[in-house]
LUMNUMAR-457432 format. One record per atom (N, C-alpha, C): residue number from 1; x, y, z; residue in three letters. Coordinates in steps of 0.05 Angstrom, whole numbers, plus 5000, padded with zeros to 4 digits. Example, Ala and Ser with C-alpha at 12.3 -4.5 7.8 and 13.67 -1.06 7.14 Angstrom:
<nulos>
+-----+------+------+------+------+
| seq |   px |   py |   pz | type |
+-----+------+------+------+------+
|   1 | 5264 | 4886 | 5156 |  ALA |
|   1 | 5246 | 4910 | 5156 |  ALA |
|   1 | 5264 | 4934 | 5156 |  ALA |
|   2 | 5257 | 4955 | 5142 |  SER |
|   2 | 5273 | 4979 | 5143 |  SER |
|   2 | 5258 | 5001 | 5157 |  SER |
+-----+------+------+------+------+
</nulos>
This chain:
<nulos>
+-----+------+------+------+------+
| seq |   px |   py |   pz | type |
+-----+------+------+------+------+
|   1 | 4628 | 4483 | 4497 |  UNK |
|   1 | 4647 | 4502 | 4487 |  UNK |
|   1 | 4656 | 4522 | 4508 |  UNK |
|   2 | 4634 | 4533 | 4526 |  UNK |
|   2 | 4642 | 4554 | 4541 |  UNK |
|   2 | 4667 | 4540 | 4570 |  UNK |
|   3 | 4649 | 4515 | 4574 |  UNK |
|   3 | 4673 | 4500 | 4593 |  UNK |
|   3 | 4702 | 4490 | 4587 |  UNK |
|   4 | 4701 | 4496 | 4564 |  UNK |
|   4 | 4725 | 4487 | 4546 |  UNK |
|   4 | 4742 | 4512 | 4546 |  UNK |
|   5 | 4732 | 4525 | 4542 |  UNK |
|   5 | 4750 | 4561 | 4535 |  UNK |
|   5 | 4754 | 4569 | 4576 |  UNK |
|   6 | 4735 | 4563 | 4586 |  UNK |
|   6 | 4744 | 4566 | 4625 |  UNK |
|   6 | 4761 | 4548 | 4628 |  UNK |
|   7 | 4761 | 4518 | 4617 |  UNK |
|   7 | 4788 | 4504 | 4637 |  UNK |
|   7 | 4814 | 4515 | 4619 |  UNK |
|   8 | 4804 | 4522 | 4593 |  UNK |
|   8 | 4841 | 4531 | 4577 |  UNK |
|   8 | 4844 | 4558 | 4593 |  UNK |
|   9 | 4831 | 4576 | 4602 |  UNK |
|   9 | 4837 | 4600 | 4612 |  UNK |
|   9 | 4853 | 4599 | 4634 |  UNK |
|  10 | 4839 | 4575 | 4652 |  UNK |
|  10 | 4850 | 4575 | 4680 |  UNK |
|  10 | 4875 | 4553 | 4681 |  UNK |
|  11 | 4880 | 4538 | 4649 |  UNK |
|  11 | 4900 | 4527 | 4654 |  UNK |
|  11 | 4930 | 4538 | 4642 |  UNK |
|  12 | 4924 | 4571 | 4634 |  UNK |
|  12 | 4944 | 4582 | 4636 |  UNK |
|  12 | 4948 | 4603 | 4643 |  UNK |
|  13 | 4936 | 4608 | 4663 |  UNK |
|  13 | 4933 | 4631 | 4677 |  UNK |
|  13 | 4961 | 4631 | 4699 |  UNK |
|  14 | 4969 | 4644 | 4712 |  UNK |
|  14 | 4998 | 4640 | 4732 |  UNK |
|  14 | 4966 | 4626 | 4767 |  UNK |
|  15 | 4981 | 4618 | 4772 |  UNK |
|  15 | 4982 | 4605 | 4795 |  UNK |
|  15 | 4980 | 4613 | 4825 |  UNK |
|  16 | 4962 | 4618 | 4833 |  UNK |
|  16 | 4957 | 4645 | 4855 |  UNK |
|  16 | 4972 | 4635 | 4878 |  UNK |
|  17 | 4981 | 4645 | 4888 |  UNK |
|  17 | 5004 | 4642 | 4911 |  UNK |
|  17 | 4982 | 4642 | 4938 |  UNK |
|  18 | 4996 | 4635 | 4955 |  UNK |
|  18 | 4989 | 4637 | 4989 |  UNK |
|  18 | 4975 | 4667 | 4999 |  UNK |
|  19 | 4949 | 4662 | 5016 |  UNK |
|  19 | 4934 | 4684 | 5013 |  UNK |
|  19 | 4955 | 4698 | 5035 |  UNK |
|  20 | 4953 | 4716 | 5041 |  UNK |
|  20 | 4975 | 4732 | 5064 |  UNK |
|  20 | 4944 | 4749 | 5083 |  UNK |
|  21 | 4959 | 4752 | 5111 |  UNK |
|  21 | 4940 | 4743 | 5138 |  UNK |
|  21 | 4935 | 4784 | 5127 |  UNK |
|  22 | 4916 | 4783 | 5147 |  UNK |
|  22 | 4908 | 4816 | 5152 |  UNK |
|  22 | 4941 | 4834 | 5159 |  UNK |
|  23 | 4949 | 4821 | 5176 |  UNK |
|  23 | 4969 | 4836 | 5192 |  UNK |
|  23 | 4986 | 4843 | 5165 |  UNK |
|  24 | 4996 | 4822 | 5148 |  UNK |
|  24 | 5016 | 4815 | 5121 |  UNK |
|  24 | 5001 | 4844 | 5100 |  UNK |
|  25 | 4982 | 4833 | 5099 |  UNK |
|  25 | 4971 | 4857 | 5078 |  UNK |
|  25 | 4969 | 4892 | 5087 |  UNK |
|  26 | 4971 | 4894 | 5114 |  UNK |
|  26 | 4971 | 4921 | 5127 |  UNK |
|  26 | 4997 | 4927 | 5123 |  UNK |
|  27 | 5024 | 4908 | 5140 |  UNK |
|  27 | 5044 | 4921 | 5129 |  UNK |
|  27 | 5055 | 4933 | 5105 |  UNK |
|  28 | 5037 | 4914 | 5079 |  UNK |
|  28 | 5050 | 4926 | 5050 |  UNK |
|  28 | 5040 | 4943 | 5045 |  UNK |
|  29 | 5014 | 4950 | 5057 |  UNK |
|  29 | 5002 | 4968 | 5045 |  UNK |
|  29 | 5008 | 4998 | 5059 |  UNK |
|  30 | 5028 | 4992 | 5088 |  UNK |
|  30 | 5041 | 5011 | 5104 |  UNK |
|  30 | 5069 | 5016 | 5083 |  UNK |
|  31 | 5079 | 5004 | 5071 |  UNK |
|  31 | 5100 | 5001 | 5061 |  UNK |
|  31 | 5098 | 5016 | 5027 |  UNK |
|  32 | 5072 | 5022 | 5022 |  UNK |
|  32 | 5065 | 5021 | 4995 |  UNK |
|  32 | 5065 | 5060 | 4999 |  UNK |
|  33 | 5048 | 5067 | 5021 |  UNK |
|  33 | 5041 | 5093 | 5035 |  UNK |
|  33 | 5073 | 5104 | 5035 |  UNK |
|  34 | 5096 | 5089 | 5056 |  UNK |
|  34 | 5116 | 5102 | 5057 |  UNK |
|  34 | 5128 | 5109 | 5020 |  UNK |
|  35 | 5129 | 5094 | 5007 |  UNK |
|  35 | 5130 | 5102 | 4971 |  UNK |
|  35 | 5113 | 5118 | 4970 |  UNK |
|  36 | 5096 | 5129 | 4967 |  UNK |
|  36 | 5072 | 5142 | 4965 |  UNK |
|  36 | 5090 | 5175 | 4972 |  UNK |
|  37 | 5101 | 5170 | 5000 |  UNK |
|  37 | 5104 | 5202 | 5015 |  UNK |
|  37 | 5134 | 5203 | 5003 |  UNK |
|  38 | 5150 | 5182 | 4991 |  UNK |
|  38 | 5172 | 5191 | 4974 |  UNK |
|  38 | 5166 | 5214 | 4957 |  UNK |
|  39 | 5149 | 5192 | 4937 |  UNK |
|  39 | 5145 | 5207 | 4915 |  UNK |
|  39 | 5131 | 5229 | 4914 |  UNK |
|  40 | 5118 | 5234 | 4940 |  UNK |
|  40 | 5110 | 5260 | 4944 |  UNK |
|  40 | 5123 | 5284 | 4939 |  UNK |
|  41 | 5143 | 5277 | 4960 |  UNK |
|  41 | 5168 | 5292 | 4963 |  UNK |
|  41 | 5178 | 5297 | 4942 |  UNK |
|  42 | 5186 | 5280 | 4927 |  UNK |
|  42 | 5211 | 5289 | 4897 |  UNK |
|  42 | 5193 | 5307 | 4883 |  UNK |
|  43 | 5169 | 5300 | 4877 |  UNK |
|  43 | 5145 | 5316 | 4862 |  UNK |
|  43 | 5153 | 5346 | 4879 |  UNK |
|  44 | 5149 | 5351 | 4900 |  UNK |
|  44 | 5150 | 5373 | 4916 |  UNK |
|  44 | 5179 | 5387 | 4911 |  UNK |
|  45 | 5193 | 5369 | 4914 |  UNK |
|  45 | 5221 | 5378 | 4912 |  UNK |
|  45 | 5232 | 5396 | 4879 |  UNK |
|  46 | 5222 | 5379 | 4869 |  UNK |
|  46 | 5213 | 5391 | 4830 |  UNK |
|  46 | 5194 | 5408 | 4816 |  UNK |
|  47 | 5181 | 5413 | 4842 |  UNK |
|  47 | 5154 | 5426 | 4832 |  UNK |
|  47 | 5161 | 5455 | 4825 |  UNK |
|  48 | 5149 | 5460 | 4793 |  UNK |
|  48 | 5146 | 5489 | 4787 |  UNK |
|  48 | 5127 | 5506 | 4801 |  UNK |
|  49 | 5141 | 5531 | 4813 |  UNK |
|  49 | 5118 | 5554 | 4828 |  UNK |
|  49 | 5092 | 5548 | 4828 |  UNK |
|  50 | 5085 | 5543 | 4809 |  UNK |
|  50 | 5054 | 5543 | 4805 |  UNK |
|  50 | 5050 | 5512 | 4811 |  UNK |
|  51 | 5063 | 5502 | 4817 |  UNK |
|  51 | 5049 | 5474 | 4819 |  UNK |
|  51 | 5056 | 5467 | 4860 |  UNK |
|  52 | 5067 | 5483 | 4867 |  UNK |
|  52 | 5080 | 5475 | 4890 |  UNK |
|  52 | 5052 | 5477 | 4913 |  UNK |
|  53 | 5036 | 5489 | 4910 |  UNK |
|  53 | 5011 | 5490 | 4919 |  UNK |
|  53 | 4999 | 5456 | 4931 |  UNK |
|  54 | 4991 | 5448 | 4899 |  UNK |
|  54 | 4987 | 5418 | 4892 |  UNK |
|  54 | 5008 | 5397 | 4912 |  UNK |
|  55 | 5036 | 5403 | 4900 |  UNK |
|  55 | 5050 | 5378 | 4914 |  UNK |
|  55 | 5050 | 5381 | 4944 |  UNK |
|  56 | 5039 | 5408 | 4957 |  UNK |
|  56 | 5035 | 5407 | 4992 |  UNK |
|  56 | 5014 | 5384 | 4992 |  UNK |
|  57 | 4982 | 5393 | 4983 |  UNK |
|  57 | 4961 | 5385 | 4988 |  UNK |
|  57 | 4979 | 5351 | 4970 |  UNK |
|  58 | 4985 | 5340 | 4968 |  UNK |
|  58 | 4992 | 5320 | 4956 |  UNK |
|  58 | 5015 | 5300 | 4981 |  UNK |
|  59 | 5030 | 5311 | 4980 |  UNK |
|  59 | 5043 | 5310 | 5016 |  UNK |
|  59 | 5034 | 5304 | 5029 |  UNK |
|  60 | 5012 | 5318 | 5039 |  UNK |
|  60 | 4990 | 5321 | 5068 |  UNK |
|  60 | 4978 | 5294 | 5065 |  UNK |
|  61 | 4968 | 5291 | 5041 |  UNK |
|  61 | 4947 | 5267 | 5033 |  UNK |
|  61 | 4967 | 5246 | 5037 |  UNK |
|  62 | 4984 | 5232 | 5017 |  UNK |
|  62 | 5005 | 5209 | 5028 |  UNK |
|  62 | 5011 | 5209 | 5061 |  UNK |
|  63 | 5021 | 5234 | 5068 |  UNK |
|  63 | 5028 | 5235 | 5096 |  UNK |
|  63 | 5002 | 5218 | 5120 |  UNK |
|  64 | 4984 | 5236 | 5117 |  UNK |
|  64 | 4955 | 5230 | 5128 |  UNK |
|  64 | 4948 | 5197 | 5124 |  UNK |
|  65 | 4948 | 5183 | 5098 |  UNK |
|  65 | 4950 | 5162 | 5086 |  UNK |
|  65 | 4956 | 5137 | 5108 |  UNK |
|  66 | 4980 | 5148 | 5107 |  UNK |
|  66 | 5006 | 5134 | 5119 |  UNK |
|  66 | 5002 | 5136 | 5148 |  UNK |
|  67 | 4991 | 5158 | 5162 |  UNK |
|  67 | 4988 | 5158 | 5199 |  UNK |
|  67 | 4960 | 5139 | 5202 |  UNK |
|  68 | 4951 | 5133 | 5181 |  UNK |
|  68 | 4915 | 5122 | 5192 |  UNK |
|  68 | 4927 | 5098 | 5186 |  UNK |
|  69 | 4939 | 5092 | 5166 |  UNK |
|  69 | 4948 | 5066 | 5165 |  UNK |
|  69 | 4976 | 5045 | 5189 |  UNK |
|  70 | 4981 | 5068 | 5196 |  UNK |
|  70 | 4999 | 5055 | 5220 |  UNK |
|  70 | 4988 | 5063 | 5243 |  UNK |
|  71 | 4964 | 5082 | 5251 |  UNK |
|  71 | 4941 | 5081 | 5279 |  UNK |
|  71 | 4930 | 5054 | 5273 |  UNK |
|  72 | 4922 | 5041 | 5249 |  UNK |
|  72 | 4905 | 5023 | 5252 |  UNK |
|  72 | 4929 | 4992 | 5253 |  UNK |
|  73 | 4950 | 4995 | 5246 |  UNK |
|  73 | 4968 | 4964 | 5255 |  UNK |
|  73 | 4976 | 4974 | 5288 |  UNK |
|  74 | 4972 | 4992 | 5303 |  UNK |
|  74 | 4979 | 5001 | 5323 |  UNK |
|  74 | 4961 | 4981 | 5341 |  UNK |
|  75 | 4931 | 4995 | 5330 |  UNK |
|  75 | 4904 | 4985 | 5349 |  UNK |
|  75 | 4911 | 4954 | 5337 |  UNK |
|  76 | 4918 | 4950 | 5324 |  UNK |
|  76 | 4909 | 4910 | 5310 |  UNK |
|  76 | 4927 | 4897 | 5329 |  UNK |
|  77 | 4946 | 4911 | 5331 |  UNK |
|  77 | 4969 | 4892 | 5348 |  UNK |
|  77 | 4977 | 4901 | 5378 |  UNK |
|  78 | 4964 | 4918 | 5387 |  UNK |
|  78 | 4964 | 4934 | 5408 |  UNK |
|  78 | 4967 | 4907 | 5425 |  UNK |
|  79 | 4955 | 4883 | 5439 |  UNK |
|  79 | 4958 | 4869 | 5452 |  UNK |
|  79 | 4968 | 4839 | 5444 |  UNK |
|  80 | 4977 | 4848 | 5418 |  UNK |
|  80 | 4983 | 4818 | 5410 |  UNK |
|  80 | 5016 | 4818 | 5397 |  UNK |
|  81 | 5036 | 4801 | 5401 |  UNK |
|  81 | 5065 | 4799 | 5395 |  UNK |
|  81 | 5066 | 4788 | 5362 |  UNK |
|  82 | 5077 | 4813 | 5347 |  UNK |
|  82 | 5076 | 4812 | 5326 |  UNK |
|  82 | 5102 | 4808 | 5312 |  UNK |
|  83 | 5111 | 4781 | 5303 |  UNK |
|  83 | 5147 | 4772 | 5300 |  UNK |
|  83 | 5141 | 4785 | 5271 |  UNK |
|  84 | 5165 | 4805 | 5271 |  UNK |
|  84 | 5173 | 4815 | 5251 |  UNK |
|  84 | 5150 | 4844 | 5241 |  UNK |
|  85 | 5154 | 4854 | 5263 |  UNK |
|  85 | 5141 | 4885 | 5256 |  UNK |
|  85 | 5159 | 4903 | 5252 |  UNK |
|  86 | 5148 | 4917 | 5244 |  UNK |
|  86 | 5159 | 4943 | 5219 |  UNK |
|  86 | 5177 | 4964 | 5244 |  UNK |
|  87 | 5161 | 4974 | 5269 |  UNK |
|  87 | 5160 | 4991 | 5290 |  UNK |
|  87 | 5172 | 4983 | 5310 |  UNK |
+-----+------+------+------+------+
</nulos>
């Protein structure tokens, strides 16, 4: 029964796509950071007095986010030719 209810699960489950390399997953997740410091911003940009405190320290953090994550595709690819980089 229990093998019966695993192959119906997995036979309708969606279909896992192609794994994507280190480099592939850094850019989205470089790409995810740059959304991140948008939405910082609009938050900041809208923020009531009392909240404008928060959306700095909120800023800083996406901002910060976002520089560790493009120091570290810097060092990854520092000696290696990367077709189709972001930089």
């Amino acid at each position: 029964m229990k093998t019966l209810v695993k192959k119906f699960l997995l036979s309708i489950s969606p279909p896992e796509g192609p794994q994507l390399s280190e480099g592939e997953c850094l850019i989205a997740e470089i790409e995810e950071a740059r959304d991140k410091i948008q939405y910082a911003w609009n938050r900041f940009d809208y923020a009531a007095p009392e909240y404008v405190d928060l959306a700095v320290h909120e800023l800083l953090l996406a901002e910060t986010h976002y520089n560790l994550l493009n120091k570290r595709y810097r060092i990854m690819f520092q000696n290696h030719v990367f077709v189709g980089a972001l930089f």
